[in-house]
N, C-alpha and C positions, 0 to 999 in steps of 0.2 A: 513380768508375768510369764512362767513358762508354762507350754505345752498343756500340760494336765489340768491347770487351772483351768487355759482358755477353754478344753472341751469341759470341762466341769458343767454338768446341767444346772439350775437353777434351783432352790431348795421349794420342799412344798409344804405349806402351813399346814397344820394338822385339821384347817376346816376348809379346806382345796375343794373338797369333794363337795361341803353344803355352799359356797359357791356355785361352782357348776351348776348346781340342782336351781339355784334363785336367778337361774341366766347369766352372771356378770361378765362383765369384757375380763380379761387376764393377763396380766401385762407384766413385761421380767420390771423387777425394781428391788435396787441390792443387792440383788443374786437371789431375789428369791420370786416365785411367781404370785400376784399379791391382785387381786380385784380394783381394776380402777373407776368401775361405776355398774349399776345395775341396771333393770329397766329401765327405771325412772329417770336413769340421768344424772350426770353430776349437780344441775342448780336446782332441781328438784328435792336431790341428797341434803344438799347445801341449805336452802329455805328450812328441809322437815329439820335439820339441828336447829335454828337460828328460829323456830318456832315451837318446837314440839321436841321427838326423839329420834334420835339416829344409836345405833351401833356398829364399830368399826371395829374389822381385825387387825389388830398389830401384832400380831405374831411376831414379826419379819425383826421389830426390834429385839436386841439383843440383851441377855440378862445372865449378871456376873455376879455369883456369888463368894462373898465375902464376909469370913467369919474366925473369931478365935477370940484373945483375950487383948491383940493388940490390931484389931479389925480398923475400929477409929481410928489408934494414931494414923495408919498405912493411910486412909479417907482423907485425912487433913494434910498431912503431907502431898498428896496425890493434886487435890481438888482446890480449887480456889473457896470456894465459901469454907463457913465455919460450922460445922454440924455442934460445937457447942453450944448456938443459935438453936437448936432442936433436941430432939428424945428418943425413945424408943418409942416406935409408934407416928411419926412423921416424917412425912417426905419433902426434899430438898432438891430446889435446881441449883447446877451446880458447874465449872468448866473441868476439862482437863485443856492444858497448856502445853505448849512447846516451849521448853525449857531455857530456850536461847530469845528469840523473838515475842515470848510468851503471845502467841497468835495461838487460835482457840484449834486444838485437834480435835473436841467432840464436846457437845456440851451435852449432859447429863440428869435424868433424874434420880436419885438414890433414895430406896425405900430400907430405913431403919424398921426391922420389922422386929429383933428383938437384943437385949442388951449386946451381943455380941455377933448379931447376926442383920450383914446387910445385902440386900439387892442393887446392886449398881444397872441403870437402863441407859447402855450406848445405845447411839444411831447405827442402824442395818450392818453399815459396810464398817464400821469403826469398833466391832467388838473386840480384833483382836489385839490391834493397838491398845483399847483402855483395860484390856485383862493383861496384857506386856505391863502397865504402869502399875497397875494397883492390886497383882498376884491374881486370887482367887480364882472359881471354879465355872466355867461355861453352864449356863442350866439350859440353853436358849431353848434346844430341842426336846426339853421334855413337859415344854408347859404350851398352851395358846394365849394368846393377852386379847381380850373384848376390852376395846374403849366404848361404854355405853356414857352419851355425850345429851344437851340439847336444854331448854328451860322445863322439861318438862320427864326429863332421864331419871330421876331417882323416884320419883311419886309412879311410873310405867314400871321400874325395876322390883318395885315395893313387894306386888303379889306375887313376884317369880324368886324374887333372892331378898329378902328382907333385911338380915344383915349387912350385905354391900351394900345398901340404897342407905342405911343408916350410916356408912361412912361418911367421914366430914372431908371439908374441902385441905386438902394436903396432909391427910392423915393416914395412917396404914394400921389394917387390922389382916386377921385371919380369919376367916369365915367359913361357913361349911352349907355346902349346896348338895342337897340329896348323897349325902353321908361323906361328897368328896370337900379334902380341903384345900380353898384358896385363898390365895393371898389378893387384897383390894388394899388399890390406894385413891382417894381423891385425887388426882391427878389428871391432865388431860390437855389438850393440845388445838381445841378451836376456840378461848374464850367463853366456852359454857361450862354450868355445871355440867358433872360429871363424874364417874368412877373408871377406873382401870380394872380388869379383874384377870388374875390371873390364875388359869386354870390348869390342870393336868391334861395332858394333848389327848388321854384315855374319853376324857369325860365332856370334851372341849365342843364336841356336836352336837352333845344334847341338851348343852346351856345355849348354845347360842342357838338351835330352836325356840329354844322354850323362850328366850329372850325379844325375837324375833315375834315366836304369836302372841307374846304380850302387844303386838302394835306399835312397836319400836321399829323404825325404818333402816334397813341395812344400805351403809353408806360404804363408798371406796377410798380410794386415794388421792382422786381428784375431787370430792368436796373436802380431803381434809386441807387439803393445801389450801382451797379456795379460803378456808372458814381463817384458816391458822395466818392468812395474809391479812383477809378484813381485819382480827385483831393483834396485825402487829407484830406476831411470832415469829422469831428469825428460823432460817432454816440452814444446816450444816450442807456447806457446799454452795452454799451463795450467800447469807449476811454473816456468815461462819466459817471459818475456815484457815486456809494455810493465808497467811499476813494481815489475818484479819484477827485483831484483839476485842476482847469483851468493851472497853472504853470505847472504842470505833462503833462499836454494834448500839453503844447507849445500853451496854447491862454492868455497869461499872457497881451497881448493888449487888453479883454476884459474884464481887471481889473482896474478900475481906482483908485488907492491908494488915488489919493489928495481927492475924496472925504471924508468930517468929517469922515461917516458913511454908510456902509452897511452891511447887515447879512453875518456875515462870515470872515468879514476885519481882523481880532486880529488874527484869524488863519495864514490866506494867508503873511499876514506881518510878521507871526514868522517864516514859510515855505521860505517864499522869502529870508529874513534874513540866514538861515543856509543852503540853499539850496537845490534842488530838490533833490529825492533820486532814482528817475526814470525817464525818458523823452521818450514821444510817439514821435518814429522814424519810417522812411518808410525801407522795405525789398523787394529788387527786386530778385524774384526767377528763375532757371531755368528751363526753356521747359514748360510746358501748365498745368502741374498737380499744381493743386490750395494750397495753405496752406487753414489753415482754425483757426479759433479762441481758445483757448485756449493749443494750442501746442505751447512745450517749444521752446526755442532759445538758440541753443549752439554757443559758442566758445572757441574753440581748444578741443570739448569736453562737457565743464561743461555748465551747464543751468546759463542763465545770465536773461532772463525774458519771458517773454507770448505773444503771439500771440492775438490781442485782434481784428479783426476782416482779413480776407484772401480771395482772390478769384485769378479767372483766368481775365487778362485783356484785355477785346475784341480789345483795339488801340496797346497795347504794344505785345502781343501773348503772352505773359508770367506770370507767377504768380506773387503776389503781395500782399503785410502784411503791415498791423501797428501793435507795438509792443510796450510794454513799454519796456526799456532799460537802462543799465547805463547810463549816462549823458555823462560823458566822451567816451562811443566810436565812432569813429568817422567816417564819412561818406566813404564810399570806405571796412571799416570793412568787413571780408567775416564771413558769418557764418551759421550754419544751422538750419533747423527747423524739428525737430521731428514728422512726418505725423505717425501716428499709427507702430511708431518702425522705421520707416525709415526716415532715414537726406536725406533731401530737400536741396541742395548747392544754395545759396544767399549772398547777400551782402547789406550793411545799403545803401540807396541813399537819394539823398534832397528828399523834399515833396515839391508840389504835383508832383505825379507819371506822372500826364501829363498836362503838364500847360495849366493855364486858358484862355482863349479868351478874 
């Protein structure tokens, strides 16, 4: 990193300012400055998703447009899944890979929005890499992205944006909110319903009012993590990352082998072949004191593996870990986690920690 990056300030979402106005804390994350809770609180944020409706700004994620007549093949080449699995009109999780190790550099959502025209959505800091891989054009700064989330997000979104609230779950449309147009996808990242909607940065403060006095609770960045751990959702940079494969992560469904070719394939098919040597598993801990990411995992004792991301669970009242792990241990397993000297008594359970709606 030289010089100029490190004074480099932090970028600012184009609803910075209705932020501010609603109180929130403000905290750098990715480089850019991003609200990590309001009044209310992060478990407060967390319950209104996990009951009712929250809205979150993702701005901060990045969006890479990709388009012409051979947009697809670049996609399939690039990406692990198969978007001939899909249409125009659907969206797709999806990796991009390290070519050698095929260890996951950024995993992805891509919005097919129309035959030759797609939205790729890296994580914050991973735009420039996945725009290096698969060409296309930055849009990141000319749009805001509202994740409106929660069991109760599209029936609240109904009377403010009627179109996006009609969107289905993994599907993308184009929609038009008081004459401007956005692009929505079902899409969303705590285990509830929910839509993505992605606005023009011009118009980006008076949806997300208007969104807002519908009664929809503005949420930060500390309930999404919370929400996106209860159900299971790996995060880039800790169940993701450099030596770490989609097989290891348990998302080998968003690996499609039959295709010829994609960046990473000769790897994953020699790993798949002799099998994993770690598997990300959920740890349900006892009473309210949180694990936290990189403390070991004992049992009978001995460290068996890491802790790669830990909190307190605002629906369950208790603590809760993913972890890479032996493969073979098996669900029900008790065992503990070393919090600064002190074992943590838990046990392996299914994922997700609180099922989906």
């Amino acid at each position: 990193m030289d010089a100029d990056q490190i004074d480099q300030p932090n970028e600012l979402s184009p609803l910075d300012a209705a932020h501010r106005r609603l109180g929130a804390k403000v905290v750098p994350f990715g480089g850019w400055e991003m609200p990590l809770s309001y009044e209310a609180g992060t478990i407060d944020e967390h319950l209104a998703c996990r009951n009712d409706a929250v809205v979150f700004d993702v701005s901060h994620l990045g969006t890479v447009r990709v388009e012409g007549a051979d947009a697809d093949e670049r996609l399939q080449w690039a990406l692990t899944n198969d978007l001939a699995k899909v249409s125009p009109g659907r969206a797709q999780y999806t990796h991009l890979l390290d070519e050698v190790d095929g260890s996951v550099l950024d995993d992805i959502i891509v919005w097919w929005i129309d035959d030759e025209v797609f939205d790729v959505m890296p994580n914050a800091s991973n735009t420039d890499r996945v725009r290096a891989a698969i060409g296309g054009t930055e849009t990141t700064h000319g749009r805001a992205v509202l994740a409106v989330q929660g069991p109760k997000a599209l029936d609240r979104l109904a009377p403010v944006f009627p179109d996006a609230a009609a969107v289905g779950r993994f599907r993308v449309a184009r929609c038009t909110w008081e004459g401007v147009e956005c692009t929505v996808a079902g899409t969303g990242y705590t285990g509830e319903r929910g839509v993505e909607i992605a606005v023009p940065a011009a118009a980006a403060d008076d949806l997300w009012t208007a969104i807002v006095a519908a009664g929809i609770t503005p949420a930060g960045l500390g309930a999404r993590d919370t929400l996106r751990l209860e159900a299971g959702l790996p995060l880039h940079g800790h169940e993701l990352g450099a030596g770490i494969t989609p097989l290891q992560a348990g998302l080998g469904w968003v690996v499609a082998f039959g295709k010829d070719e994609f960046r990473g394939r000769e790897a994953l098919i020699a790993e798949r072949d002799r099998g994993v040597a770690r598997l990300l598993k959920g740890i349900a801990t006892e009473g309210r004191r949180p694990p936290r990411a990189d403390c070991s995992v004992l049992v009978d004792g001995v460290a068996v593996g890491v802790v790669t991301s830990g909190n307190f669970s605002p629906v369950l009242e208790h603590g809760i870990a993913l972890a890479f792990l032996p493969p073979d241990l098996a669900t029900g397993t008790e065992v503990a986690i070393d919090v600064r000297g002190s074992a943590l008594p838990g046990r392996i359970v299914d994922l997700p920690f609180v099922a989906k709606h």
